[in-house]
LOZA-750890 format. One line per 10 residues: number of its first residue (from 1); for each residue x, y, z of N, C-alpha, C. Coordinates in pm, 1 decimal. Layout:
<rs>
NUM = X:Y:Z:X:Y:Z:X:Y:Z  ...
</rs>
This chain:
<rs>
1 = -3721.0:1838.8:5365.9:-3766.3:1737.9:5462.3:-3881.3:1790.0:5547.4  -3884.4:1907.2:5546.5:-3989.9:1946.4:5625.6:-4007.3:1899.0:5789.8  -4130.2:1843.9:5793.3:-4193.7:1774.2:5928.0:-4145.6:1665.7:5905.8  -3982.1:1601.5:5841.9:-3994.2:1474.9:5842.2:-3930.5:1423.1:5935.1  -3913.8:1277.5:6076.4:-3848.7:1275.1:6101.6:-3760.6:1148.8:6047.5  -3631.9:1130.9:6093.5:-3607.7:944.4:6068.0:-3541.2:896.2:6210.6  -3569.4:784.3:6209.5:-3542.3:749.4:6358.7:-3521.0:577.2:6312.9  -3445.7:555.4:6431.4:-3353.3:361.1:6432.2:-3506.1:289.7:6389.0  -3483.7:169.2:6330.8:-3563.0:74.5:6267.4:-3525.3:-42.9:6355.8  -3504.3:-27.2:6502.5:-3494.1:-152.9:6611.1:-3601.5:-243.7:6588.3
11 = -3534.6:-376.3:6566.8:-3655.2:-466.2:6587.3:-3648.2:-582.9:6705.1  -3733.6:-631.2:6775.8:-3739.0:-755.7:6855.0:-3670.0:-868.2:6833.9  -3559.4:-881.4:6884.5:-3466.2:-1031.7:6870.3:-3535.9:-1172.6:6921.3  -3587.2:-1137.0:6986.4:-3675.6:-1234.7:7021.5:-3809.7:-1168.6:7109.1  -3899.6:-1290.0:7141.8:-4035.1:-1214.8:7165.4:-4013.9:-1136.7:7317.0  -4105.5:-1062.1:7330.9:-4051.9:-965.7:7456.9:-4186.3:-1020.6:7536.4  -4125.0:-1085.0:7685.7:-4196.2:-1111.7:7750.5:-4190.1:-1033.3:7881.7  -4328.2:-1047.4:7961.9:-4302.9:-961.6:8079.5:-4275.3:-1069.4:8154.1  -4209.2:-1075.5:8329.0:-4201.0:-1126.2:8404.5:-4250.6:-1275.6:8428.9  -4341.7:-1252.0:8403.2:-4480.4:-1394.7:8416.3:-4509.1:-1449.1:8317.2
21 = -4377.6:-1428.1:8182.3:-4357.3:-1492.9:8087.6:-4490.2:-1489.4:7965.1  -4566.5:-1365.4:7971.3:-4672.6:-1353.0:7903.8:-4593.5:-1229.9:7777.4  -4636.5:-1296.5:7650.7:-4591.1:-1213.7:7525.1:-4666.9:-1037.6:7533.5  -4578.2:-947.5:7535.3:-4657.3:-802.2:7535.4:-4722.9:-799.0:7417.3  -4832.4:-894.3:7340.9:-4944.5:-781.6:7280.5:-4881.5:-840.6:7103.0  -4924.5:-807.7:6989.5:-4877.1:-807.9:6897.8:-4701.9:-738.0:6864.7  -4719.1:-655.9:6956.3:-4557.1:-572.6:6889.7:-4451.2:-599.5:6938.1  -4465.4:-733.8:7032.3:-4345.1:-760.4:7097.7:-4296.8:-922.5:7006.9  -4359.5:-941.8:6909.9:-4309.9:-1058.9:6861.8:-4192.2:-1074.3:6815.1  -4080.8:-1143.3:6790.6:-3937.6:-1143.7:6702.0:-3962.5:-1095.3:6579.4
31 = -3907.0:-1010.3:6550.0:-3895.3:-947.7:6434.1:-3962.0:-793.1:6349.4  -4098.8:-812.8:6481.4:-4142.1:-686.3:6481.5:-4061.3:-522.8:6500.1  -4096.6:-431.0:6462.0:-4014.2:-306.4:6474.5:-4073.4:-282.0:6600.0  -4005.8:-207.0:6716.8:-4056.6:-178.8:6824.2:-4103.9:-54.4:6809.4  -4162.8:-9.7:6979.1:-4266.9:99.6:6907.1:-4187.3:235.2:7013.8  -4041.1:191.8:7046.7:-3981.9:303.2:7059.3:-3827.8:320.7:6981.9  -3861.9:397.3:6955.7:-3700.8:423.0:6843.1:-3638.7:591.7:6924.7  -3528.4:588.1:6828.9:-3423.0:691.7:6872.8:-3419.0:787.6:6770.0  -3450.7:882.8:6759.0:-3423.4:1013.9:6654.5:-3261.0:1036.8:6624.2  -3291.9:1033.3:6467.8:-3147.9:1027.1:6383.1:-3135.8:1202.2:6368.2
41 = -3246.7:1219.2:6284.8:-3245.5:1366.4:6193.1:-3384.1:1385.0:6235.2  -3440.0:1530.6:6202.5:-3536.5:1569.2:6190.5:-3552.0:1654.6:6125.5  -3640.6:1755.7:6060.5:-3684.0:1811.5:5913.0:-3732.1:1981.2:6019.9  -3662.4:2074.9:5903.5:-3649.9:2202.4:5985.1:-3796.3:2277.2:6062.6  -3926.7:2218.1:6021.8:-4061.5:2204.3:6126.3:-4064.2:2118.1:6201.3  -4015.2:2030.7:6221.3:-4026.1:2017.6:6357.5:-3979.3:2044.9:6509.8  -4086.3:2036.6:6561.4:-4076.9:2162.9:6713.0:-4065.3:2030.7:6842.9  -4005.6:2050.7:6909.2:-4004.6:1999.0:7024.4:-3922.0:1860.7:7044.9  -3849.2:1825.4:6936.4:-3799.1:1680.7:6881.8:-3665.3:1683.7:6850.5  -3581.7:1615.5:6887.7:-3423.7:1676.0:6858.0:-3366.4:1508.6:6859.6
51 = -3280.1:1528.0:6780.7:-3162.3:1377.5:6736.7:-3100.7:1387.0:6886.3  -3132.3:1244.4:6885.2:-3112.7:1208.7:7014.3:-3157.6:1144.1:7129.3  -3313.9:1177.7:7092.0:-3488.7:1201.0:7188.3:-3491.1:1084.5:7130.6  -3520.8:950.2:7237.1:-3563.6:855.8:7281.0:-3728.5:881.2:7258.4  -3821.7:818.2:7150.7:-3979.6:857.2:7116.2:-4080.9:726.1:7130.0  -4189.5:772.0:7167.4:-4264.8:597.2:7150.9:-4391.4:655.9:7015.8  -4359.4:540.9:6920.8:-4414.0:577.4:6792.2:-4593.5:536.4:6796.7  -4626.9:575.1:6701.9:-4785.9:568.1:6670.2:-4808.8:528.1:6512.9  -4775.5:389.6:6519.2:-4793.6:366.1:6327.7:-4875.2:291.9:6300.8  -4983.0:337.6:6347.4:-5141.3:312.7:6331.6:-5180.2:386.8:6234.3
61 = -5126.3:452.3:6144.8:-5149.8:520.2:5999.4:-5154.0:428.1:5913.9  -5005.9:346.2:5963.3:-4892.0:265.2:5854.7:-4969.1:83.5:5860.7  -5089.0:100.5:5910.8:-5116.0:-16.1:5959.3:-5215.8:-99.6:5828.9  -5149.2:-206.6:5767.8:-5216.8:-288.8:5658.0:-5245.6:-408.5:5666.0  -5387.2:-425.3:5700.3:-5448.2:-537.3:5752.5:-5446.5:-655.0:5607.7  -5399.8:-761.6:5721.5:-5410.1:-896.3:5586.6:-5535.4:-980.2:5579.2  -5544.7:-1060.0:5461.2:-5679.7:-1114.7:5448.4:-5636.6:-1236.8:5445.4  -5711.9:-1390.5:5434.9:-5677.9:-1490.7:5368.5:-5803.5:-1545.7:5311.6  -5866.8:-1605.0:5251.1:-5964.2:-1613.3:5199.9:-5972.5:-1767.9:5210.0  -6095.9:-1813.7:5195.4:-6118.3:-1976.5:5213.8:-6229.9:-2016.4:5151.3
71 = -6191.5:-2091.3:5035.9:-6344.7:-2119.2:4927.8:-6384.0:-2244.2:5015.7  -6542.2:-2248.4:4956.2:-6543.8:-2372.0:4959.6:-6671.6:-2416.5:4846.4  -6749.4:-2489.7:4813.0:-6842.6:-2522.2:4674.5:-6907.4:-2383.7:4730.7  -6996.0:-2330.0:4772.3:-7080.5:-2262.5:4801.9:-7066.2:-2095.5:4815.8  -6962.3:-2087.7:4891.5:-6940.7:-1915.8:4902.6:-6779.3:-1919.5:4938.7  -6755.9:-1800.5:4948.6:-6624.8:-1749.0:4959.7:-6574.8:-1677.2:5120.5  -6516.0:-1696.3:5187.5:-6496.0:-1640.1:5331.6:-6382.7:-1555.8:5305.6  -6362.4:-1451.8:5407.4:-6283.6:-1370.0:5425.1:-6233.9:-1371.8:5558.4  -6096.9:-1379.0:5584.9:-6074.1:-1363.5:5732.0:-5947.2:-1298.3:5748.1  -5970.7:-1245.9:5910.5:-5810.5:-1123.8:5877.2:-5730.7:-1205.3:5967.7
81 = -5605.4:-1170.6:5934.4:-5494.3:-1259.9:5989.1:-5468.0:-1171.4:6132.2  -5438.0:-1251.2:6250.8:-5386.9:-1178.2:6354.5:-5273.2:-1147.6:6385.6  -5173.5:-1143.2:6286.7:-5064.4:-1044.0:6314.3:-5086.8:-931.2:6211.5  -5080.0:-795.0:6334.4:-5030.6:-679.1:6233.5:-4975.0:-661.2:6195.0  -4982.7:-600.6:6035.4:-4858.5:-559.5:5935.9:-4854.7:-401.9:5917.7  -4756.0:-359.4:5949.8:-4706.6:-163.3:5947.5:-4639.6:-162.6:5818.1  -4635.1:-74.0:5706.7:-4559.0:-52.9:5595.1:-4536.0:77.6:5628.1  -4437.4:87.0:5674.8:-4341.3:262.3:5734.3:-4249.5:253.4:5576.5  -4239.1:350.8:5594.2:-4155.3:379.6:5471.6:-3990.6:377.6:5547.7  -3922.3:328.1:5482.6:-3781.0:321.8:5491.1:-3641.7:366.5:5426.6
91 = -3604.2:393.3:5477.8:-3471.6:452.2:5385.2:-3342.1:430.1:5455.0  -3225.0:387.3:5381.8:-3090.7:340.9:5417.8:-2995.3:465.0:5460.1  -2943.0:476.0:5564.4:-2881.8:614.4:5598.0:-2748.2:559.0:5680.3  -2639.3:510.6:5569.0:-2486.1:490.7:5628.2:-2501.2:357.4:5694.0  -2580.5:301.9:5568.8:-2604.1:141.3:5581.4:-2658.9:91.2:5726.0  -2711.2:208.2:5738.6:-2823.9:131.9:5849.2:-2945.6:141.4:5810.7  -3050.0:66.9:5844.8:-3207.1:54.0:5789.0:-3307.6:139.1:5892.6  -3326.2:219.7:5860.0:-3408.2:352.3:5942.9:-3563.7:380.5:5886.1  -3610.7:454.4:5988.7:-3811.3:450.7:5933.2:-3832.1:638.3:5911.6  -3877.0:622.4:5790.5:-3879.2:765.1:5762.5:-4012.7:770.1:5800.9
101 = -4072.7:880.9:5928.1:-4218.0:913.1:5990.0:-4205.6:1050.7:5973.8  -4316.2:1093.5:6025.4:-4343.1:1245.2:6040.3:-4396.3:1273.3:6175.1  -4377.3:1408.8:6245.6:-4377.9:1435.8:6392.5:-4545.1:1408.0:6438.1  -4655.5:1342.0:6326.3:-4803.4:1330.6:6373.5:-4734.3:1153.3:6428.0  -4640.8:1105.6:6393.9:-4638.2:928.6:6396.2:-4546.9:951.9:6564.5  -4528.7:1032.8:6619.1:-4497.3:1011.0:6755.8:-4581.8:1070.8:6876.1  -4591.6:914.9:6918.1:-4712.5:998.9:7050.5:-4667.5:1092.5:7135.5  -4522.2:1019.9:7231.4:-4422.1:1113.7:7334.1:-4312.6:1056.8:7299.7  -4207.5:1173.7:7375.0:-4092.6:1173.7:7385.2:-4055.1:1085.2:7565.4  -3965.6:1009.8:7531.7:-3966.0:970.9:7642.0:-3838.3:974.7:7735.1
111 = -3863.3:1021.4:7855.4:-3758.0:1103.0:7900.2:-3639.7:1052.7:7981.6  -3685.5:958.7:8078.9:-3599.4:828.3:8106.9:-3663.8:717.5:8150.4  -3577.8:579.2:8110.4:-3601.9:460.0:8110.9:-3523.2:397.8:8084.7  -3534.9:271.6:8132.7:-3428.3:165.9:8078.8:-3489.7:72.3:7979.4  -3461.0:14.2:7856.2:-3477.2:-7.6:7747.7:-3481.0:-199.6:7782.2  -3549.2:-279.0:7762.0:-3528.0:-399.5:7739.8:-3427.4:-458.3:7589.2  -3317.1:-540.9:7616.3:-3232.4:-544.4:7546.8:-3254.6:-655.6:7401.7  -3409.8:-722.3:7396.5:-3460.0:-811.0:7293.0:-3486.0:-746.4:7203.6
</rs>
């Protein structure tokens, strides 16, 4: 496993709004994976990261932009869709659905907070 880590595959139950009822941004939509997870395991290089550690992720690697295209008699258009799509790699660990990353896909560890429950 190396530098690998795996950590919870939490996603948004519904859209996560702040106070003033404004949607946080693309990653707070229903169904999106959030961009802090919980460390399951980690892979015998990695330094500073332990099962357990509450992390806020960086999967701007994992990030695969969509197209849709629109003919018409004359030429062909291209346009990108505005929701982002992440393809993290995944793996099933005691029938739970978890994101297999590596210790470059976490920005920080985060040390305390209280968690919004969507």
């Amino acid at each position: 496993m190396s530098n690998v880590i795996i950590v919870t595959c939490d996603k948004y139950k519904e859209d996560a709004m702040t106070v003033d009822g404004i949607i946080l941004g693309t990653a707070g939509i229903k169904g999106s994976i959030k961009m802090y997870q919980k460390v399951i395991a980690v892979g015998p290089l990695v330094r500073d990261i332990k099962e357990g550690d509450m992390v806020m992720l960086n999967l701007s690697r994992y990030y695969a932009p969509e197209y849709t295209e629109e003919q018409s008699s004359l030429r062909s258009t291209v346009h990108m869709k505005n929701t982002p799509k992440f393809i993290v790699p995944h793996i099933m660990l005691d029938g739970q659905d978890c994101l297999q990353i590596t210790s470059q896909d976490i920005e920080y560890i985060i040390e305390e907070a209280e968690y919004p429950e969507n």
